[in-house]
C-alpha positions as CSV (number, residue, x, y, z in Angstrom):
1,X,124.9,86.2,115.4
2,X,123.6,83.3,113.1
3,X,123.2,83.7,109.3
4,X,119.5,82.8,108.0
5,X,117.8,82.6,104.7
6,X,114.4,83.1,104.0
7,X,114.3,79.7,102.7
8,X,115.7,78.2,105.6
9,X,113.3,80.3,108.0
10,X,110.3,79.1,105.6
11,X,111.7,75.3,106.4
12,X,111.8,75.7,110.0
13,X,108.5,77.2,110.3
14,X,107.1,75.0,108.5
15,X,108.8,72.2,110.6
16,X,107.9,73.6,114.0
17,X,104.6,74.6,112.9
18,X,104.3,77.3,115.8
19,X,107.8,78.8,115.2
20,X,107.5,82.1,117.1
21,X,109.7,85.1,115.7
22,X,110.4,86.8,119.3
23,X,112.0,90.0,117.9
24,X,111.8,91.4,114.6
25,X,114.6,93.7,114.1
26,X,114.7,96.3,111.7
27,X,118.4,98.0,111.5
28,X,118.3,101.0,109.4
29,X,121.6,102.8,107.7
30,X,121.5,106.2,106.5
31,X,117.9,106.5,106.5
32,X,117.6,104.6,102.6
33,X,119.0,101.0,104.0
34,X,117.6,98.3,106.2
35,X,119.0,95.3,107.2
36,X,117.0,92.6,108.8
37,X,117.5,90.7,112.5
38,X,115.5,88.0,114.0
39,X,115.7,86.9,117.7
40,X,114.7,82.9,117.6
41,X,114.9,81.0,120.8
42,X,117.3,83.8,122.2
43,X,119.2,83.4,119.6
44,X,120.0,86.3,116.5
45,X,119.8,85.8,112.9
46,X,120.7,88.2,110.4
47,X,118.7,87.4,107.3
48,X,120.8,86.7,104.0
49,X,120.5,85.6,100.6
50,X,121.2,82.4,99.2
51,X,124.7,83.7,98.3
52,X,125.3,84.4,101.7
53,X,125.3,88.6,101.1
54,X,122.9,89.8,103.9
55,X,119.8,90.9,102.2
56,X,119.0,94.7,102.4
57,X,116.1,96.4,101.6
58,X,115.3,100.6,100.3
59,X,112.5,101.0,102.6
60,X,110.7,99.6,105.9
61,X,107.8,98.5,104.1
62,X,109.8,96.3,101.6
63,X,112.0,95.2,105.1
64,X,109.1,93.7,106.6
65,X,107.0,92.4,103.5
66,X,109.1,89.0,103.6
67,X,108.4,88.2,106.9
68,X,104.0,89.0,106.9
69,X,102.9,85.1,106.9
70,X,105.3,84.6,110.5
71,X,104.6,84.6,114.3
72,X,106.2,87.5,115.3
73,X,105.9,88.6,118.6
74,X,107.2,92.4,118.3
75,X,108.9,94.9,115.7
76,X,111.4,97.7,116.2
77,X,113.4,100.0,113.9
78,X,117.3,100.3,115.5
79,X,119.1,102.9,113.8
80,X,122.7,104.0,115.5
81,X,124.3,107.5,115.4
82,X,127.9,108.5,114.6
83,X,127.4,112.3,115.8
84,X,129.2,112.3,118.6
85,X,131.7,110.9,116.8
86,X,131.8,113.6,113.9
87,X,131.9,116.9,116.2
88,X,135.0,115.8,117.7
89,X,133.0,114.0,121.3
90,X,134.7,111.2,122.6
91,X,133.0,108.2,122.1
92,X,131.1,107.2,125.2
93,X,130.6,103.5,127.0
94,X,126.6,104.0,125.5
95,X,125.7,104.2,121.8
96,X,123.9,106.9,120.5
97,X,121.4,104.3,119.6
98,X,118.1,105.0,119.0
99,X,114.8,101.9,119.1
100,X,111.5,102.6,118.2
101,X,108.6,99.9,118.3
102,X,106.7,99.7,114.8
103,X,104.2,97.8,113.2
104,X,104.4,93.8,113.1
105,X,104.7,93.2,109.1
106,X,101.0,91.0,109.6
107,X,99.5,94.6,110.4
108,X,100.9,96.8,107.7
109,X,98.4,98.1,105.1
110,X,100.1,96.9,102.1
């Protein structure tokens, strides 16, 4: 996984000019945090600051303001459980992960 800024993301779209976003990933921690990924060219991004401390964000709506003026192609909120892990299950092969598709950012009523 790369590191990104918005800055640099602003720069290389508008370098490209038809810079498509293929995946915008929404990771979400304990239901209050949300961490951004972007899928480029096949490649992943997670989106940081200019400090280089990955950017997080107190709701979905605030995740995906940033990213309204891109191409993206799809959206999806990825948030991973730990309860097997805290009644005493063995941890499996699979992660108790669970994906839902949401809104692109361009379509959101705010």
């Amino acid at each position: 996984m790369h590191p990104i800024t918005l800055a640099q993301l602003v720069k290389r779209h508008r370098k490209t000019k038809g810079l498509c976003i293929e995946l915008l990933r929404l990771r979400s921690f304990e239901c209050s945090l949300y961490l951004v990924e972007l899928v480029i060219e096949d490649e992943t991004y997670l989106v940081k600051d200019e400090q280089g401390k990955v950017l997080s964000f107190r709701s979905l709506l605030d995740a995906k303001k940033p990213f309204k003026e891109f191409n993206i192609a799809c959206a999806e909120l990825v948030q991973e459980s730990a309860y097997d892990e805290m009644i005493g299950q063995p941890v499996g092969q699979e992660k108790n992960t669970l994906r839902v598709k949401v809104a692109l950012p361009r379509d959101d009523l705010s």
